[in-house]
Rosetta silent file (secondary structure, phi, psi, omega in degrees, C-alpha in Angstrom):
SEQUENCE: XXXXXXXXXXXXXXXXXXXXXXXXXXXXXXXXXXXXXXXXXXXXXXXXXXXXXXXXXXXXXXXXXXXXXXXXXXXXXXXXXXXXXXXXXXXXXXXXXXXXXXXXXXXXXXXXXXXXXXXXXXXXXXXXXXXXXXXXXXXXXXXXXXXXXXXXXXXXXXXXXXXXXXXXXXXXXXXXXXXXXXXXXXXXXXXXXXXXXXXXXXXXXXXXXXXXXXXXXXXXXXXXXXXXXXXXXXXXXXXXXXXXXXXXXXXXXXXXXXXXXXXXXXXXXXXXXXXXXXXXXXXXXXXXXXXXXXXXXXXXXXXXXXXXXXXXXX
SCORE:     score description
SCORE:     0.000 S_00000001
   1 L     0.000  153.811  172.991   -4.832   14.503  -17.646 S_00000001
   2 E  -105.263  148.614 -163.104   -5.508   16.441  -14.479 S_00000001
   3 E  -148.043  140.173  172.690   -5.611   13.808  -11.573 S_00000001
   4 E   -69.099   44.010 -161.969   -6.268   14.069   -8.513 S_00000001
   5 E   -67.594   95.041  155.205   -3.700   12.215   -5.362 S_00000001
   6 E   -64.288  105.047 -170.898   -5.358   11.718   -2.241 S_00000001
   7 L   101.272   22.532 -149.273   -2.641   11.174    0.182 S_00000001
   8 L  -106.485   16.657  157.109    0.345   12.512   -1.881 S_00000001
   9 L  -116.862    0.034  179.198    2.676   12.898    0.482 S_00000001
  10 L   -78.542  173.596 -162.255    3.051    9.351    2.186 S_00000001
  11 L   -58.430  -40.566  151.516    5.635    6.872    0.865 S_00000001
  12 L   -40.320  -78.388 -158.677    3.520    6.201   -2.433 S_00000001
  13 H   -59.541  -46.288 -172.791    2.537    9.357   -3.356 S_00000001
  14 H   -79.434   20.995  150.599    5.415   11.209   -2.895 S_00000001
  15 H   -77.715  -61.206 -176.587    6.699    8.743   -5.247 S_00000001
  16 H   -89.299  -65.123  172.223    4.040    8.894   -7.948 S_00000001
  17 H   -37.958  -57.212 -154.528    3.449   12.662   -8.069 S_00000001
  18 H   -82.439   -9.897 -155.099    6.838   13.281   -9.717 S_00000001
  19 H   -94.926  -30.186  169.480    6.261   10.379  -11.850 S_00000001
  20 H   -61.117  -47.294 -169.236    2.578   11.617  -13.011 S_00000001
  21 H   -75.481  -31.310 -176.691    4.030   15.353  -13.733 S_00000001
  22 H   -89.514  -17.722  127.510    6.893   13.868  -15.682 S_00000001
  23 L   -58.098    7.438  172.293    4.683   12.251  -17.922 S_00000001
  24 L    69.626   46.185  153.383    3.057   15.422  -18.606 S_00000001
  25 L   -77.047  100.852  176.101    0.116   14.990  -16.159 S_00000001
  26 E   -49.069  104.066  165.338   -1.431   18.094  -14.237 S_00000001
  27 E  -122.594  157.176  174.807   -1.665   16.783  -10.456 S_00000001
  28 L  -106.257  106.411 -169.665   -3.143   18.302   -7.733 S_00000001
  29 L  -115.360  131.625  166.424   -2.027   16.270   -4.350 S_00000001
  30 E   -57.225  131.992  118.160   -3.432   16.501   -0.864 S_00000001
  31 E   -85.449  140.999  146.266   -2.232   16.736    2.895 S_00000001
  32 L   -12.348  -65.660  178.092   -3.146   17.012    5.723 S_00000001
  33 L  -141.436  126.849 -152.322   -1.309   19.728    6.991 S_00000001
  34 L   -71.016    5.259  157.606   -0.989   23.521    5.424 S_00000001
  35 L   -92.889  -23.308  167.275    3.090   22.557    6.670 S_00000001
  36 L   -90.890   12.510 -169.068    3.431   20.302    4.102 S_00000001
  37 H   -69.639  -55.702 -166.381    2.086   22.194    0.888 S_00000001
  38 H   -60.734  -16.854  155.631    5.606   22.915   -0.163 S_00000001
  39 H   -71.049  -27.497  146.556    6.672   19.638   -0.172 S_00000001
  40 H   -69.059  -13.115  173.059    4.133   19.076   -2.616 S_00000001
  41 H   -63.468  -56.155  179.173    4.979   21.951   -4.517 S_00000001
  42 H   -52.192  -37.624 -168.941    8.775   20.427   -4.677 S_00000001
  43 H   -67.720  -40.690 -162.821    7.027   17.491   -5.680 S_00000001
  44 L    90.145   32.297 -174.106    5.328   19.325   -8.786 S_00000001
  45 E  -125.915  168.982  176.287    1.727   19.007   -7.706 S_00000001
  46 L  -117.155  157.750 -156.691   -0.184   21.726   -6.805 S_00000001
  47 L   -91.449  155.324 -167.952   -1.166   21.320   -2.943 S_00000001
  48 E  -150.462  125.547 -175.259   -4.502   21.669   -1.298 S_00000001
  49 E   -82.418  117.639  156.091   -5.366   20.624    2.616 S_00000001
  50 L  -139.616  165.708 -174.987   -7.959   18.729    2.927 S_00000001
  51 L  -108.135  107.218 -147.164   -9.572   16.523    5.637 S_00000001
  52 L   -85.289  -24.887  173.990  -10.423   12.952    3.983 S_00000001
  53 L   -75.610    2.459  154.983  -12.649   11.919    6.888 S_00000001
  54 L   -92.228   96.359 -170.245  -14.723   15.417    6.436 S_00000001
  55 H   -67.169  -26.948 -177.525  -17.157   14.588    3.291 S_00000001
  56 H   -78.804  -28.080  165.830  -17.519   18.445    3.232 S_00000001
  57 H   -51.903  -59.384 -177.454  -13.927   19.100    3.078 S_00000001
  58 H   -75.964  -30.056  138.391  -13.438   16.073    0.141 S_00000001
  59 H   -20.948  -92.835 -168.315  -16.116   18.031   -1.859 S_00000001
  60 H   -32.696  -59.130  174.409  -15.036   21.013   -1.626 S_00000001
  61 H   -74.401    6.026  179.420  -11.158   20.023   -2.742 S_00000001
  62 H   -97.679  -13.904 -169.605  -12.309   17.476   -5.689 S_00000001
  63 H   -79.771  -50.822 -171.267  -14.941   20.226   -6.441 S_00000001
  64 H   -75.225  -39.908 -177.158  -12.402   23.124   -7.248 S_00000001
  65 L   -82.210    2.438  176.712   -9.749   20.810   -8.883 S_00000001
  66 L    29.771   64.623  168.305  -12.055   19.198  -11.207 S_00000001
  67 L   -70.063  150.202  162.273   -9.768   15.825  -11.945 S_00000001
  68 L  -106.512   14.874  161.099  -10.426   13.602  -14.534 S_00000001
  69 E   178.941  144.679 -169.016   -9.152   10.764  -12.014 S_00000001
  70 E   -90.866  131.661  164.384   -9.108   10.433   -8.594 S_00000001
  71 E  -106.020  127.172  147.155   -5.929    8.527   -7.038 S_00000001
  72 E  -155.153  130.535 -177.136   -6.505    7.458   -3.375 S_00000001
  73 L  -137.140   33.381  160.140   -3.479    6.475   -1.126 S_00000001
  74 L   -72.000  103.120 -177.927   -4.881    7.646    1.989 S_00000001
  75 L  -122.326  156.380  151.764   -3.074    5.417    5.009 S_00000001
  76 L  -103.810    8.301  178.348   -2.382    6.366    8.159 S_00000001
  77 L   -58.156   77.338 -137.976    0.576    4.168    8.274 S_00000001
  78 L  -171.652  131.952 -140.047    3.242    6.233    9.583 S_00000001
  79 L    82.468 -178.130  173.253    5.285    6.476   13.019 S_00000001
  80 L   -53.729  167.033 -169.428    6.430    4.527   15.775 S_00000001
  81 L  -105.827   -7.008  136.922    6.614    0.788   15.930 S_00000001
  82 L     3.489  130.964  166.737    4.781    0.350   19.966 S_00000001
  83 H   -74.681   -6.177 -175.120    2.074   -1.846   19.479 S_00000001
  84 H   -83.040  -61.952  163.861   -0.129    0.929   21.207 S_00000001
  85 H   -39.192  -45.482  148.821    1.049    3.080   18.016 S_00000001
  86 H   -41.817  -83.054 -165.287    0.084    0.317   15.647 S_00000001
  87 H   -26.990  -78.548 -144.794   -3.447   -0.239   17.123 S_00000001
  88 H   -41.272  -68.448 -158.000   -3.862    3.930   16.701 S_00000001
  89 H   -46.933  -39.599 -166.166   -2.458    3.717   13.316 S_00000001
  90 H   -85.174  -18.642  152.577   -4.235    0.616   11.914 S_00000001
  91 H  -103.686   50.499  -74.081   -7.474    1.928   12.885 S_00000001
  92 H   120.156  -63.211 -173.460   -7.032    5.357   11.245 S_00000001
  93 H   -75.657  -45.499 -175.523   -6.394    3.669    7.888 S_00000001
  94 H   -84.176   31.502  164.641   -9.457    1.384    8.316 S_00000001
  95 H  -116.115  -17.205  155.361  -11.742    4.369    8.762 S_00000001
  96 H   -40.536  -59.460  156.248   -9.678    5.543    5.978 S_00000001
  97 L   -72.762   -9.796  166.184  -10.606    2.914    3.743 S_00000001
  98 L  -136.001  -32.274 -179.633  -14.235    2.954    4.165 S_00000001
  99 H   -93.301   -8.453  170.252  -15.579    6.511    5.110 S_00000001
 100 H   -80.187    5.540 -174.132  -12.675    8.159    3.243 S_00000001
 101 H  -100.855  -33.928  149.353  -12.944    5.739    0.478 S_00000001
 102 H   -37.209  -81.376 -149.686  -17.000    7.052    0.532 S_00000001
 103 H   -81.401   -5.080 -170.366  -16.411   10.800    0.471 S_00000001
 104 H   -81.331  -53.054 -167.420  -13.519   10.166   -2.421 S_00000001
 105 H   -75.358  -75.561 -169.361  -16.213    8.370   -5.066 S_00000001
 106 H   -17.515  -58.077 -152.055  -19.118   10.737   -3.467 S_00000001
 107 H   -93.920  -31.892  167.288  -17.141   13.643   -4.628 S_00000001
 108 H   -62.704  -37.729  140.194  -15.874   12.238   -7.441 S_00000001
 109 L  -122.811   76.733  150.673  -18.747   11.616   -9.229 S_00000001
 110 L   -83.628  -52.593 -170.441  -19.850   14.471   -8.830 S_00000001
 111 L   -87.550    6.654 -169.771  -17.348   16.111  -10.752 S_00000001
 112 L    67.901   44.282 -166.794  -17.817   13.572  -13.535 S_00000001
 113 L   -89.029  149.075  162.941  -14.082   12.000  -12.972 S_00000001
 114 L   -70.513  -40.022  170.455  -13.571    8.980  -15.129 S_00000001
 115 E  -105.909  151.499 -171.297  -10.744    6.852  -13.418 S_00000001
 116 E  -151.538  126.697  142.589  -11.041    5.785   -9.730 S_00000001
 117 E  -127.971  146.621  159.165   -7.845    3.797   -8.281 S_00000001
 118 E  -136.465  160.360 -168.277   -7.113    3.120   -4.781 S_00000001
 119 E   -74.176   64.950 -175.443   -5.042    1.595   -2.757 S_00000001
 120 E  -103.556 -171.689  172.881   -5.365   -1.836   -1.269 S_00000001
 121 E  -165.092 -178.340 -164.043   -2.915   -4.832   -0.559 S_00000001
 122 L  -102.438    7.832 -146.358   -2.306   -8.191   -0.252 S_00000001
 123 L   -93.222   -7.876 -162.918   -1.388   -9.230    2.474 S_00000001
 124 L  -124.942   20.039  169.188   -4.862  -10.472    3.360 S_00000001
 125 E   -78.539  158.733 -158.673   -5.586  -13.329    0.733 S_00000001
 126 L   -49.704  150.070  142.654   -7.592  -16.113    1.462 S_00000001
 127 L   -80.944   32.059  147.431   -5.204  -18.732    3.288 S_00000001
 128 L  -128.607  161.877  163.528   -6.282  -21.523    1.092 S_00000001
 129 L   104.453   31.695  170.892   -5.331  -22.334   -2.495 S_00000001
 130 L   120.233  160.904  174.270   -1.697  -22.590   -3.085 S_00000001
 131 L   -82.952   -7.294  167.253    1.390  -20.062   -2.042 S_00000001
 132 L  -126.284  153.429 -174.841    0.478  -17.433   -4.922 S_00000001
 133 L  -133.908  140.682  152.182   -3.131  -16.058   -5.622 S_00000001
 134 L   -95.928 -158.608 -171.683   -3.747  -14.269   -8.510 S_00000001
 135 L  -106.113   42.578 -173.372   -6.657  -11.745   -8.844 S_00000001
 136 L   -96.892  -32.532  174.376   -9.305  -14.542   -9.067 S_00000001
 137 L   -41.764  136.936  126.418   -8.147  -14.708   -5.282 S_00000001
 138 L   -61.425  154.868  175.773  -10.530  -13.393   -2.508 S_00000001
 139 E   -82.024  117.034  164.274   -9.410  -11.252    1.114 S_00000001
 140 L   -24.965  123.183  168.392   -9.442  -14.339    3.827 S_00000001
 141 L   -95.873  -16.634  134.979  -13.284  -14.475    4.992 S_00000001
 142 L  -145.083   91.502  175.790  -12.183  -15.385    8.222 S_00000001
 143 L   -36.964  165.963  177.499   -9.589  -13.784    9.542 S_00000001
 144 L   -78.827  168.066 -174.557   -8.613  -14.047   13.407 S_00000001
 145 L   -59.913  -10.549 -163.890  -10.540  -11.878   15.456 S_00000001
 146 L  -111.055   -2.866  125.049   -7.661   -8.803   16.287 S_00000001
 147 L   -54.123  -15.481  161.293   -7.763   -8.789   11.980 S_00000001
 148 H   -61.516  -36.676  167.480  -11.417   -8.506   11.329 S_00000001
 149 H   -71.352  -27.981  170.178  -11.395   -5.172   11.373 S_00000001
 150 H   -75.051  -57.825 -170.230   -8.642   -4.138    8.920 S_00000001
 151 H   -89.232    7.847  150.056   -9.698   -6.855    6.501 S_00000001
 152 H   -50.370  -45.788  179.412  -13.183   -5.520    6.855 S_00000001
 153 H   -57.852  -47.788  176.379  -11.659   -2.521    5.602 S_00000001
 154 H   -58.895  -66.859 -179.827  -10.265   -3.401    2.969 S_00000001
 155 H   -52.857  -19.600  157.777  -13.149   -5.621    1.432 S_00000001
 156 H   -57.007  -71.896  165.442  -15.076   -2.367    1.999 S_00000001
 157 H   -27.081  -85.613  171.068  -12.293   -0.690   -0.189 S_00000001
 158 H   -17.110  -90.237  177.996  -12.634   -3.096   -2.956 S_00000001
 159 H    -5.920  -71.306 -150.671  -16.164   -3.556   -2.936 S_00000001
 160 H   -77.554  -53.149  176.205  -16.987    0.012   -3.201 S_00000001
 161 H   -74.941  -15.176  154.482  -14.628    0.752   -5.935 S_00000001
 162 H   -38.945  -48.130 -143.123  -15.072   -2.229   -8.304 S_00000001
 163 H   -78.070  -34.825 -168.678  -18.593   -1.696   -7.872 S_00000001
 164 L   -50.718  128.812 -170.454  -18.941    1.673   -9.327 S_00000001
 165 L  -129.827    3.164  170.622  -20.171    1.813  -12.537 S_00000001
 166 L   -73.931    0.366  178.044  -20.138    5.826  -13.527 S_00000001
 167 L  -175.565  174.603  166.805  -16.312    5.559  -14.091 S_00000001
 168 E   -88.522  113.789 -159.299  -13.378    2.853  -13.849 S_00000001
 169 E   -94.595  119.627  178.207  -13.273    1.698  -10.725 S_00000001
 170 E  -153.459  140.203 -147.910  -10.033    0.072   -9.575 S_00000001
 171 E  -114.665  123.379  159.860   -8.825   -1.177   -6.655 S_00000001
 172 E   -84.222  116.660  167.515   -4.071   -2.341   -6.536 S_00000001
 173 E  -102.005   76.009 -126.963   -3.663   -4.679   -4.441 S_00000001
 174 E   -89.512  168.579  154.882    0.223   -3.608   -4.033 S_00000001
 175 L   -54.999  153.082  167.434    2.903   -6.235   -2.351 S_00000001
 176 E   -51.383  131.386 -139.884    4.532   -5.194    0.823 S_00000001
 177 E  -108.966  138.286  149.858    6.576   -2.014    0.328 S_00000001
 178 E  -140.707 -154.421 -161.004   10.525   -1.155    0.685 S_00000001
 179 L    51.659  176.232 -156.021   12.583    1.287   -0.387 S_00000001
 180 L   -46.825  138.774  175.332   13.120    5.399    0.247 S_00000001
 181 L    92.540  -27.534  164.926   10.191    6.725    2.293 S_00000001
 182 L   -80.533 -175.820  161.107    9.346    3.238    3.817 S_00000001
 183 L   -80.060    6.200 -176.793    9.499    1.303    6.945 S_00000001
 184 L  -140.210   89.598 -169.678   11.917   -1.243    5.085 S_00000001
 185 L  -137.357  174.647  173.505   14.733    1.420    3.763 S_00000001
 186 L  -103.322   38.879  167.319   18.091    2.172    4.592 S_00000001
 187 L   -81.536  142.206 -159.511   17.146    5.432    6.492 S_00000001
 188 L   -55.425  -39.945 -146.990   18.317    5.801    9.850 S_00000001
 189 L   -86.972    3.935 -160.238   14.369    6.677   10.931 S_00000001
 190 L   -58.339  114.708 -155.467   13.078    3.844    8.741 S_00000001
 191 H   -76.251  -50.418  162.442   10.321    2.132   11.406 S_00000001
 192 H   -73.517  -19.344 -167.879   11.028   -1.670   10.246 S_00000001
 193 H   -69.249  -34.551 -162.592   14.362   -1.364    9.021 S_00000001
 194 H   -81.146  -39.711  151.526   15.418   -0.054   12.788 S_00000001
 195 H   -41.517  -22.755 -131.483   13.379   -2.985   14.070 S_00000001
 196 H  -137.126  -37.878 -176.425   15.079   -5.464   11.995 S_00000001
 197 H   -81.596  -23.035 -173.234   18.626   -3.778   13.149 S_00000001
 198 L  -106.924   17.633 -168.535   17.609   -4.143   16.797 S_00000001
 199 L    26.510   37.585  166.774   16.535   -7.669   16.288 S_00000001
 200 L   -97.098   17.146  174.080   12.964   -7.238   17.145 S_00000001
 201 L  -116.054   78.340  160.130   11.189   -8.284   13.783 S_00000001
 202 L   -54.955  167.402  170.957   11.533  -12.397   14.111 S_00000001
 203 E   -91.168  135.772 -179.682   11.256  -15.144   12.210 S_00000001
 204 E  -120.148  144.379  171.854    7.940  -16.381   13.899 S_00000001
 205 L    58.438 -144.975 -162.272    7.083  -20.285   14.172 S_00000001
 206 L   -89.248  -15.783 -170.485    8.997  -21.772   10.768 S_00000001
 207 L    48.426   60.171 -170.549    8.205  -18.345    8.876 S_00000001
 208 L  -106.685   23.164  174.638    6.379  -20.094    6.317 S_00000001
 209 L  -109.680  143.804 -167.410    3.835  -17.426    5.165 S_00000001
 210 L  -103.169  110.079 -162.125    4.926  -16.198    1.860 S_00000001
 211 E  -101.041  166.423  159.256    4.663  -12.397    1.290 S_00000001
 212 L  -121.006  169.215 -168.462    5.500  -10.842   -2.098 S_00000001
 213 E  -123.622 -166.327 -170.805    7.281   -7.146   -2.150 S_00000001
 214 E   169.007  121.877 -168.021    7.514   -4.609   -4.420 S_00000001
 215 E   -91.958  176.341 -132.295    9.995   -1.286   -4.171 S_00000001
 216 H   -76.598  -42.606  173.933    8.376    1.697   -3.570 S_00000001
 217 H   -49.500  -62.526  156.230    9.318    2.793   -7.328 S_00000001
 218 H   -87.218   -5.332  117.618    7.748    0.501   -8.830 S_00000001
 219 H   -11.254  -69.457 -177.001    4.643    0.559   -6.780 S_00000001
 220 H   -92.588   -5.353  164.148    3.898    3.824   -8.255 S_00000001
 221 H   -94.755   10.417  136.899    4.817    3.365  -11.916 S_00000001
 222 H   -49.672  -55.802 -177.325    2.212    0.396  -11.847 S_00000001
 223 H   -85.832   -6.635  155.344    0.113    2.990  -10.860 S_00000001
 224 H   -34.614  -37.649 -140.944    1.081    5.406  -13.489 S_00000001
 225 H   -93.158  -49.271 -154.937    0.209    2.377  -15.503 S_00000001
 226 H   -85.005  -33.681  178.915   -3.305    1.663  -13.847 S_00000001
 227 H   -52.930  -53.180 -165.395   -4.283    5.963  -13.825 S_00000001
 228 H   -67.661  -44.321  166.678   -3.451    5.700  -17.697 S_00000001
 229 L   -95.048  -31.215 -151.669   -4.705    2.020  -18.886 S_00000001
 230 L   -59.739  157.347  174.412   -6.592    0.595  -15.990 S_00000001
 231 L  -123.204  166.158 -163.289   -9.920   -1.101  -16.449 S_00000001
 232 L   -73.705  164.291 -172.099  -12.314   -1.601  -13.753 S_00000001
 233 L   107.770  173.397  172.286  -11.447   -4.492  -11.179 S_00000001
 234 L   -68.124  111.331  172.373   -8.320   -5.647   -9.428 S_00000001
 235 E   -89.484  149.489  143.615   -4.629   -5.478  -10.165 S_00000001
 236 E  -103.055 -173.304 -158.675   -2.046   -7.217   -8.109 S_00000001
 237 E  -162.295   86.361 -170.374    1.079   -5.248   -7.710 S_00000001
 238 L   167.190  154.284 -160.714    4.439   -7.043   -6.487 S_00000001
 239 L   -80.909  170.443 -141.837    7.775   -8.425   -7.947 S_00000001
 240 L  -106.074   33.752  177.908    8.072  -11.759   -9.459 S_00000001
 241 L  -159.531   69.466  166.292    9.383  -13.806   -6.535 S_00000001
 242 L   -60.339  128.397  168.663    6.983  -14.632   -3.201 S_00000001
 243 E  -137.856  121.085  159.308    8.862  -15.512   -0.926 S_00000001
 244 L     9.407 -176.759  156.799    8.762  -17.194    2.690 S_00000001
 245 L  -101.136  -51.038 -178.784    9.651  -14.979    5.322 S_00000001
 246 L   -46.308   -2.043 -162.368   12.120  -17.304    6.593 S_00000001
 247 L  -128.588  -20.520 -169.698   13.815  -16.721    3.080 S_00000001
 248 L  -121.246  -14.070  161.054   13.720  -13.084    2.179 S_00000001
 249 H   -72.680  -16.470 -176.738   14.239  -11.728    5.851 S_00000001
 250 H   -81.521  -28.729  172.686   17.428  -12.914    6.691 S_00000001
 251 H   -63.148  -76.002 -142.668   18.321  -11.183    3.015 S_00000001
 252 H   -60.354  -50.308 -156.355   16.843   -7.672    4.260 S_00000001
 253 H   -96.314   12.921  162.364   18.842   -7.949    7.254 S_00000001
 254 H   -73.254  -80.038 -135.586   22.335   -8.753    5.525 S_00000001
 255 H   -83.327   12.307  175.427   21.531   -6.185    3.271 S_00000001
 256 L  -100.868  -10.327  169.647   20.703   -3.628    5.978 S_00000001
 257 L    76.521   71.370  159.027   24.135   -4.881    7.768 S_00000001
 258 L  -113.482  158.810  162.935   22.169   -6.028   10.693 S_00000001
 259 L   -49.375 -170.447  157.228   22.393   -9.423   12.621 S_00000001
 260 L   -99.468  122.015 -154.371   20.189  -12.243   11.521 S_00000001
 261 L   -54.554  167.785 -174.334   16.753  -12.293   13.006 S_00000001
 262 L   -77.131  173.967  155.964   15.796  -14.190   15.835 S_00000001
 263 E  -120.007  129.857 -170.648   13.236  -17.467   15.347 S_00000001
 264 E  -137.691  122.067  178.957   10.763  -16.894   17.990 S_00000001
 265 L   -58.843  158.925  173.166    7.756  -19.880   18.549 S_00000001
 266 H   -79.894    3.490  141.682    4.390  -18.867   17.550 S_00000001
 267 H   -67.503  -25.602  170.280    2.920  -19.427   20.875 S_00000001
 268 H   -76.709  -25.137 -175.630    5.234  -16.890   22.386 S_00000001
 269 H   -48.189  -63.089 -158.030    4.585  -14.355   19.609 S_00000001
 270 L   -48.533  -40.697 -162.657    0.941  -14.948   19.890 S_00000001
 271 L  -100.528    4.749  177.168   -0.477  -13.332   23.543 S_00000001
 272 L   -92.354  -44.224 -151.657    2.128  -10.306   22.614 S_00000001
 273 L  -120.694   -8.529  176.944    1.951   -9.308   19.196 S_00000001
 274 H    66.291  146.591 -175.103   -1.827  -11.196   18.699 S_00000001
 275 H   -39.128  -43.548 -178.088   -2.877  -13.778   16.500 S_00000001
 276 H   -49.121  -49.170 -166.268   -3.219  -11.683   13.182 S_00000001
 277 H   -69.788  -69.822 -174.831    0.525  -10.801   13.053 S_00000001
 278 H   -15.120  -69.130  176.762    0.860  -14.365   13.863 S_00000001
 279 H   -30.864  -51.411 -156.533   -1.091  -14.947   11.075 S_00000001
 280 H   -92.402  -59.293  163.855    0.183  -12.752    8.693 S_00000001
 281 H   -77.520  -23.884 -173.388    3.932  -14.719    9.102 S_00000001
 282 H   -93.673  -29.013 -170.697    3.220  -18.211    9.392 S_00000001
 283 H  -111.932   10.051 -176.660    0.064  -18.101    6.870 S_00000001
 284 L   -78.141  174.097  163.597   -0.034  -15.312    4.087 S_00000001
 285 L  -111.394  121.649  178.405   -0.022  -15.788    0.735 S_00000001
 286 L   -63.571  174.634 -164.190    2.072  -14.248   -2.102 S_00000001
 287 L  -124.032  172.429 -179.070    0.487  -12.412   -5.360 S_00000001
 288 L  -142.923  130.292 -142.758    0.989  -13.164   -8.975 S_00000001
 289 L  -136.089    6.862  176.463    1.084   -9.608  -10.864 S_00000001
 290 L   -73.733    5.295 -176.793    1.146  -10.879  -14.585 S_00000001
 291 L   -75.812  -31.639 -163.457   -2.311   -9.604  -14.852 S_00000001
 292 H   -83.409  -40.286 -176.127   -0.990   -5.576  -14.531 S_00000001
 293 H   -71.554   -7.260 -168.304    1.891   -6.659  -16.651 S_00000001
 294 H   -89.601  -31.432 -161.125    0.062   -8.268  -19.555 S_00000001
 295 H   -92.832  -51.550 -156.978   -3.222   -5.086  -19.531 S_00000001
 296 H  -107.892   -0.344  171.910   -0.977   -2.336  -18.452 S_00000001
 297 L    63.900   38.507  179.074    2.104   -2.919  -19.879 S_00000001
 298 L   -75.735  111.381  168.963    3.867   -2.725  -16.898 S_00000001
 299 L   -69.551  142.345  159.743    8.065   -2.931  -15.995 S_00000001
 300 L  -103.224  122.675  160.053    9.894   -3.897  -12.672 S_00000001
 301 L   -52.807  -67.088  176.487   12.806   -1.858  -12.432 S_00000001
 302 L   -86.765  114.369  176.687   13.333   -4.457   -9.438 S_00000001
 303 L   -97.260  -18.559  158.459   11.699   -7.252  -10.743 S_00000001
 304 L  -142.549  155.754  172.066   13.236   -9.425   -7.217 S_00000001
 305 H   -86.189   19.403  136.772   13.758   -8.350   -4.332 S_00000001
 306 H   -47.041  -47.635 -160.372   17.293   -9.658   -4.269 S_00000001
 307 H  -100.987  -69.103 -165.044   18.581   -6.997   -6.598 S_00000001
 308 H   -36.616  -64.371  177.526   16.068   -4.339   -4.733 S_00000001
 309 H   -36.495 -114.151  134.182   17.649   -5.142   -1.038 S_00000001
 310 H    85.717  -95.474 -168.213   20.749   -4.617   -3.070 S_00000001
 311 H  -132.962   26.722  174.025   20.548   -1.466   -4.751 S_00000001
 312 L  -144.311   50.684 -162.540   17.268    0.187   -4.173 S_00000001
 313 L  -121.844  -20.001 -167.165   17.013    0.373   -0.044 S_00000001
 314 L   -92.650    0.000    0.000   18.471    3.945   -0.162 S_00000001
């Protein structure tokens, strides 16, 4: 198929594009910046600049490549770790997720594309009903107040692509990411990994919110999986073992040959780093991902993130 990657050079995509060409896919992947075509090129896509918050712009490049599915893994998630760099970043992906998530279907059916996937996560399931949610789960309806906006974003994400009914609309809801190209890699420039080495990513309060992960690899040959199989609706995406924080960070930072993180109370955390991150360690919820493996016939390479930390960080 010819496919479309919105976003096809960030830690996903550049990931997924080789895996889509070597399955004998045509892709065409986007950036940003006319400095980066040749790393898509390298990649085996062919590259095209476009600007996903310009609806004339996301025309124009979905209009000339005519895809018969659309990929979008447009984040802005990318840089320093400063909480002033956060803020910037984390609202840049949620205008990402709803007017670039707009001009992506807008353009798409247009062209008559068939498949629709994007990009969502988990990290933002309700905080009641058990330490794993499958994809029966809802996104937490009320979130703390510095977190309303992101998981606005998201359910806006969702929403719009479930909803769609001119093509299969589907929104991966992937696990927290590690391996090459992430922030939790063994690269020197790696944004959490360096954090984690410098002992500024704590255990906060008992560091009882349970995330699940999922390397970077297998992250995009679910969505190989979901471009190829998917039906409309919600995938989760993440390796077969949610885990605490208190239980799988002190692994990451052994296997990154770092100390062992601090335990820091959640009241100290809280007026620094703001309730949502708070939130986000003492209260998430893990995913349960046997839905993509059962529909899409999907493998984990890493199937825990024991053996990833391991042997899949470089």
């Amino acid at each position: 198929m010819k496919i479309f990657v919105a976003g096809a050079t960030g830690a996903i995509g550049s990931q997924l594009v080789p895996q889509l060409v070597e399955r004998g896919h045509e892709v065409v992947g986007t950036t940003r910046s006319a400095a980066r075509a040749g790393v898509l090129r390298a990649l085996g896509a062919e590259p095209v600049v476009m600007d996903a918050l310009d609806p004339d712009s996301v025309a124009d490049a979905v209009a000339k490549a005519e895809p018969e599915v659309v990929v979008h893994q447009l984040t802005a998630l990318s840089g320093s770790a400063d909480m002033k760099s956060v803020k910037r970043m984390a609202a840049a992906t949620n205008e990402l997720r709803i007017a670039g998530t707009d001009h992506l279907l807008a353009a798409a059916r247009a062209v008559g594309v068939h498949r629709f996937v994007a990009q969502s996560n988990a990290l933002w399931m309700q905080r009641t009903g058990g330490p794993v949610a499958d994809e029966s789960g809802r996104i937490e309806p009320n979130p703390p107040a510095d977190g309303a906006e992101a998981v606005a974003a998201l359910r806006h994400l969702e929403d719009s692509v479930t909803g769609i009914s001119w093509a299969q609309g589907i929104a991966l809801r992937y696990g927290g990411f590690y391996g090459p190209g992430t922030g939790m890699s063994a690269a020197p420039d790696a944004v959490m990994a360096e954090q984690i080495r410098k002992r500024k990513f704590p255990i906060v309060g008992g560091g009882g919110g349970v995330w699940s992960l999922v390397h970077i690899d297998d992250a995009a040959s679910a969505t190989v999986a979901a471009v190829e199989r998917g039906t409309s609706g919600i995938y989760h995406i993440a390796d077969d073992e949610p885990a605490p924080i208190h239980v799988w960070l002190p692994e990451l930072a052994r296997a990154l040959g770092a100390k062992p993180p601090r335990r820091v109370p959640a009241w100290l955390v809280r007026p620094l780093a703001g309730k949502a991150a708070v939130d986000t360690m003492t209260r998430a919820r893990g995913i349960s991902s046997e839905k993509a493996k059962h529909e899409l016939g999907w493998t984990l390479r890493y199937p825990s993130w024991r053996t990833g930390f391991t042997q899949g960080l470089e």
